[in-house]
C-alpha positions as CSV (number, residue, x, y, z in Angstrom):
1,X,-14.7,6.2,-26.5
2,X,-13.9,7.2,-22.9
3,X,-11.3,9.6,-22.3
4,X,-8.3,8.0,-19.4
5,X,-6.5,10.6,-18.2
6,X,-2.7,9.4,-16.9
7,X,-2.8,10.2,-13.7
8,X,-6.0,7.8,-12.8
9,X,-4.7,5.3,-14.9
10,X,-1.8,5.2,-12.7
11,X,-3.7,5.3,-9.6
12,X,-6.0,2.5,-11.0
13,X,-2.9,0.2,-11.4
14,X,-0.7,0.7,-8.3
15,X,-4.2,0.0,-5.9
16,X,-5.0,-3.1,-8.1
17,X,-1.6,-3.9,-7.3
18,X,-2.4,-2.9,-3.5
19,X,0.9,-0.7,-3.3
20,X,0.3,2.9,-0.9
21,X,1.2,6.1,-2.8
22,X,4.3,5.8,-0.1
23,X,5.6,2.5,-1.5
24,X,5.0,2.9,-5.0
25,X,7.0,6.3,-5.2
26,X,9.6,4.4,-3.3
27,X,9.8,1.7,-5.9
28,X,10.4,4.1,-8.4
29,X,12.8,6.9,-6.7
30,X,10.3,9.6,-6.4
31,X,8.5,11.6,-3.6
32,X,5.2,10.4,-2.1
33,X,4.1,14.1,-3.3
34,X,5.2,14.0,-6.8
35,X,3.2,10.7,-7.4
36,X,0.2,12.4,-5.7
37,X,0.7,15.4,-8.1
38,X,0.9,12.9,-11.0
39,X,-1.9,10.7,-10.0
40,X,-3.6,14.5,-9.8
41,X,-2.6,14.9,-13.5
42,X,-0.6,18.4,-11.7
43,X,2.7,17.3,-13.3
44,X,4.0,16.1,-16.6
């Protein structure tokens, strides 16, 4: 069994989606660099 971590996961479904890091962390109230870090598995 393969091991996902969350952060590709996350970036696995917002481009399947075709959503930039810009618009995704705008659709959820965040900062384009806190999605990067959680994409980056660099925050919880």
């Amino acid at each position: 069994m393969s091991k996902t971590y969350a952060g590709a996961r996350l970036r696995r479904l917002r481009e399947e989606r075709g959503l930039s890091q810009a618009e995704l962390a705008r659709m959820l109230a965040i900062s384009p660099s806190y999605l990067n870090q959680m994409e980056h598995d660099s925050r919880p």
